[in-house]
NUPALO-723749 format. One record per residue: residue number from 1; x, y, z of N, C-alpha, C in turn. Coordinates in steps of 0.1 Angstrom, whole numbers. Example, Ala and Ser with C-alpha at 12.3 -4.5 7.8 and 13.67 -1.06 7.14 Angstrom:
2
+------+-------+-------+-------+-------+-------+-------+-------+-------+-------+
: resi :  n_c1 :  n_c2 :  n_c3 : ca_c1 : ca_c2 : ca_c3 :  c_c1 :  c_c2 :  c_c3 :
+------+-------+-------+-------+-------+-------+-------+-------+-------+-------+
:    1 :   132 :   -57 :    78 :   123 :   -45 :    78 :   132 :   -33 :    78 :
:    2 :   128 :   -22 :    71 :   137 :   -11 :    71 :   129 :     0 :    79 :
+------+-------+-------+-------+-------+-------+-------+-------+-------+-------+
//
This chain:
93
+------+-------+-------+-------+-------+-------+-------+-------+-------+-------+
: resi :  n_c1 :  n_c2 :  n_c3 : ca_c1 : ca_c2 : ca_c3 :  c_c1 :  c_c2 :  c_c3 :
+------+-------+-------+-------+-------+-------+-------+-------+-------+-------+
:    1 :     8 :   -12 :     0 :     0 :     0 :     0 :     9 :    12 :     0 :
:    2 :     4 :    23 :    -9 :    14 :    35 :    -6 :    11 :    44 :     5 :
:    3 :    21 :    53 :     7 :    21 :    62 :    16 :    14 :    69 :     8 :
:    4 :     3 :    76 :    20 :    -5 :    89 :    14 :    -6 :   101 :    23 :
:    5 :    -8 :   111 :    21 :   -10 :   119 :    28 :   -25 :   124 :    26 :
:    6 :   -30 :   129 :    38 :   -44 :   131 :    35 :   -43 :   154 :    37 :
:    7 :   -52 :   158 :    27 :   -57 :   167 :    23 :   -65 :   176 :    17 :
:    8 :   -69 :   183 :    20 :   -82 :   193 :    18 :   -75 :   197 :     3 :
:    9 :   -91 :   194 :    -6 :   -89 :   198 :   -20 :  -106 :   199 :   -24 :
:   10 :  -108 :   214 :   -24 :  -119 :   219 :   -27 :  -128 :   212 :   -19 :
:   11 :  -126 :   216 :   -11 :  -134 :   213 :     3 :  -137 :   194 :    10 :
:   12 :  -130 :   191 :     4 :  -132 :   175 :    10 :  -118 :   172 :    10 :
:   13 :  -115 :   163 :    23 :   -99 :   156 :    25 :  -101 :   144 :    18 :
:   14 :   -90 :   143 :     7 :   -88 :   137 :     1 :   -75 :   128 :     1 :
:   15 :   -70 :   111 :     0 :   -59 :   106 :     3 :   -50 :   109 :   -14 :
:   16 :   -38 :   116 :    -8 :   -31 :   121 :   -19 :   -18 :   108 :   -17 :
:   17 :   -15 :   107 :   -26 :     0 :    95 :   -28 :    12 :   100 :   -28 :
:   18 :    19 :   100 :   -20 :    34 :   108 :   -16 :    48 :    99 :   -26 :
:   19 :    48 :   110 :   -30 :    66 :   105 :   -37 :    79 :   101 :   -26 :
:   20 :    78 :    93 :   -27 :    88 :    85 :   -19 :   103 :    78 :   -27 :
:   21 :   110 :    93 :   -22 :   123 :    90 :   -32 :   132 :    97 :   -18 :
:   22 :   148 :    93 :   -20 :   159 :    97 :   -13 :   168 :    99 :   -18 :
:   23 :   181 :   104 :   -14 :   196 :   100 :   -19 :   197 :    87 :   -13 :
:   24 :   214 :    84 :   -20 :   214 :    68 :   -15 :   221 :    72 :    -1 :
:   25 :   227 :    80 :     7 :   228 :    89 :    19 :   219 :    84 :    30 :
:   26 :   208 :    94 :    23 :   202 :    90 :    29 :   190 :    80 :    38 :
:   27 :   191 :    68 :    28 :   188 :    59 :    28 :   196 :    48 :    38 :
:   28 :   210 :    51 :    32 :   222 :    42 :    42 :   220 :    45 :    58 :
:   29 :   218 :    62 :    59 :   218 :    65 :    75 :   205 :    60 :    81 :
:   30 :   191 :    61 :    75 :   181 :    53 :    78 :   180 :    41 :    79 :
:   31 :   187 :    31 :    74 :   187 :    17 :    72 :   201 :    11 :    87 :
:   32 :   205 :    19 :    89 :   220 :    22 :   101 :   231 :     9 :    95 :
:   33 :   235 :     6 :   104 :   248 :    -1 :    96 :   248 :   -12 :   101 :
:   34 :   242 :   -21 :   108 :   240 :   -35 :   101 :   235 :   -41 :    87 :
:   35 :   219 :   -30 :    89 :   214 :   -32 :    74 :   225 :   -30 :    62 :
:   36 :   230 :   -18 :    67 :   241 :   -14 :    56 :   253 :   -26 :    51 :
:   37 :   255 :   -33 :    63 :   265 :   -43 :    63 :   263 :   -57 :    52 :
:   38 :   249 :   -60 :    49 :   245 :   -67 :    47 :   243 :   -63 :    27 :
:   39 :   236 :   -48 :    28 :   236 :   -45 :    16 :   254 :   -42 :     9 :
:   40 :   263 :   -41 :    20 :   273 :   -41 :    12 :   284 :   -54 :     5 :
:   41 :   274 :   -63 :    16 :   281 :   -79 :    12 :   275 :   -84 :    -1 :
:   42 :   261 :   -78 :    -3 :   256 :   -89 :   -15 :   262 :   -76 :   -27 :
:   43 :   266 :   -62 :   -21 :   270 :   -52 :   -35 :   287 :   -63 :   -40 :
:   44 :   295 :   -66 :   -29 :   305 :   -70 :   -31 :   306 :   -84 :   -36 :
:   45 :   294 :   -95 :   -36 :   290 :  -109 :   -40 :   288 :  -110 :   -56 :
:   46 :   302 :  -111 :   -61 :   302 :  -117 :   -74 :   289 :  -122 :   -83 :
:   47 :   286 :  -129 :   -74 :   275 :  -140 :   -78 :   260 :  -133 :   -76 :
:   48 :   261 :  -120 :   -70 :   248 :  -111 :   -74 :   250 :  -105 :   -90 :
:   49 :   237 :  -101 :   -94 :   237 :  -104 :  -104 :   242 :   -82 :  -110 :
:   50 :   252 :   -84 :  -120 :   256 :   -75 :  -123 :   251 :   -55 :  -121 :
:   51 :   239 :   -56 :  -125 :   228 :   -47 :  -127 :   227 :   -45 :  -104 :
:   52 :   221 :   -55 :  -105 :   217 :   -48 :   -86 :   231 :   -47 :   -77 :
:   53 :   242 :   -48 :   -82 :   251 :   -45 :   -80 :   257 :   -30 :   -80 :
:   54 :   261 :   -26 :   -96 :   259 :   -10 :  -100 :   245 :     0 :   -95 :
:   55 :   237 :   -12 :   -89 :   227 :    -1 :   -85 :   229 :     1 :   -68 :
:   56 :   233 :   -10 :   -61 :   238 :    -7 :   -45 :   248 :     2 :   -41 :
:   57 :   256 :     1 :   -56 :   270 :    10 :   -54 :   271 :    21 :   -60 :
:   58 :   261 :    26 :   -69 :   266 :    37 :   -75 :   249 :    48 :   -80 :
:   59 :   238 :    40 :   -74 :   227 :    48 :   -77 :   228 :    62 :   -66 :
:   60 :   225 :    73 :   -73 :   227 :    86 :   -63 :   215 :    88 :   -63 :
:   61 :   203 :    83 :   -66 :   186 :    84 :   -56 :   180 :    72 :   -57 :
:   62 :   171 :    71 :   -47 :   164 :    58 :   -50 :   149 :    62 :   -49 :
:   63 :   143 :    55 :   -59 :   130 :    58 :   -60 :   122 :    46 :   -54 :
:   64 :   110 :    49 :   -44 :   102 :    35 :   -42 :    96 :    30 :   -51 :
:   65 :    94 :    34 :   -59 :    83 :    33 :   -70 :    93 :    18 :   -80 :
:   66 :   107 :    20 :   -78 :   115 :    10 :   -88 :   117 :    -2 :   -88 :
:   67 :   119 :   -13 :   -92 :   117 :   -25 :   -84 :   128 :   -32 :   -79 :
:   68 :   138 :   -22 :   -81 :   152 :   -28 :   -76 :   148 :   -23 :   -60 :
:   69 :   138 :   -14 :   -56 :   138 :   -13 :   -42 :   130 :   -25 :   -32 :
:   70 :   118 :   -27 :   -42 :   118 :   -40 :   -41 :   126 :   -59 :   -38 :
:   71 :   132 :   -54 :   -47 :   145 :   -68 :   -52 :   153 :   -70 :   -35 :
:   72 :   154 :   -54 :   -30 :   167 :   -52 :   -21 :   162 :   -53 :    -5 :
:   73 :   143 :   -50 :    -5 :   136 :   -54 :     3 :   133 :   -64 :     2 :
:   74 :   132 :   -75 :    -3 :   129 :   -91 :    -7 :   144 :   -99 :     0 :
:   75 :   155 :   -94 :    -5 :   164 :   -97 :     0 :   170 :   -93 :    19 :
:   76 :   165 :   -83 :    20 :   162 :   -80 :    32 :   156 :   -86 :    46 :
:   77 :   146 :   -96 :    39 :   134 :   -97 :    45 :   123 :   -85 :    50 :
:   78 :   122 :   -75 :    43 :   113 :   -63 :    52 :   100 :   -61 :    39 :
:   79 :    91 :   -64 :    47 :    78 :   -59 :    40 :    76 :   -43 :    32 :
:   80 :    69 :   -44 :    27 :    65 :   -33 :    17 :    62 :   -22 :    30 :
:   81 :    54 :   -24 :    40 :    53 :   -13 :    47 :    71 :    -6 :    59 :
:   82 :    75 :   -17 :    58 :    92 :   -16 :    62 :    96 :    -8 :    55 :
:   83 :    95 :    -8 :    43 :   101 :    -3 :    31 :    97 :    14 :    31 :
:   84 :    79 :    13 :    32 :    83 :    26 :    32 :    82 :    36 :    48 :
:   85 :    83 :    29 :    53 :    89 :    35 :    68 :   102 :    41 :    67 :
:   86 :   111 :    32 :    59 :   122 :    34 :    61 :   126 :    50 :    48 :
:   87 :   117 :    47 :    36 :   117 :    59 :    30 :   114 :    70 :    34 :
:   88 :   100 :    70 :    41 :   102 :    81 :    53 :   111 :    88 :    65 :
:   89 :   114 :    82 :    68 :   124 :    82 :    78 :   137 :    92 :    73 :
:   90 :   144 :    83 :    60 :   149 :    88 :    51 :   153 :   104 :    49 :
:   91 :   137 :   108 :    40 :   132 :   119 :    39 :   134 :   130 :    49 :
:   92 :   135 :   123 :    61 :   130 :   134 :    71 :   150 :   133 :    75 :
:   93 :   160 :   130 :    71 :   171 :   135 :    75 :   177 :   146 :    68 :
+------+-------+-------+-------+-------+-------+-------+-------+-------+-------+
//
């Protein structure tokens, strides 16, 4: 489910859908550094597959909407609502 925010639009509150994007910064300090430890073992694992590789190491935003954010919360173990907790959180550094 997305994050929404709720708001007044011509007189009725309405659930509006929030863009949930970061640097990879800020993402890393949100996620702290176990998570971080873990995302840097499978960046460094050969045997991950090339692409989610260049994207652990070298993407400078992350969008929720992409499915490599997905891919990396699957790998994680953390639910879709983990996921965007953590893009919130994010946001807010």
């Amino acid at each position: 489910m997305p994050v929404v925010d709720l708001k007044w639009i011509e007189g009725a509150q309405v659930a509006v859908a929030r863009e949930l994007s970061c640097t990879r910064m800020q993402a890393r300090i949100a996620m702290g550094s176990d998570m971080c430890a873990q995302l840097d073992a499978i960046g460094a694992d050969p045997a991950t597959p090339w692409e989610l590789r260049e994207r652990l190491r070298s993407a400078g935003a992350w969008d929720r909407s992409h499915p490599f954010i997905n891919e990396i919360g699957s790998v994680l173990n953390l639910s879709g609502d983990q996921i965007d907790a953590l893009f919130v959180k994010a946001q807010g550094l």
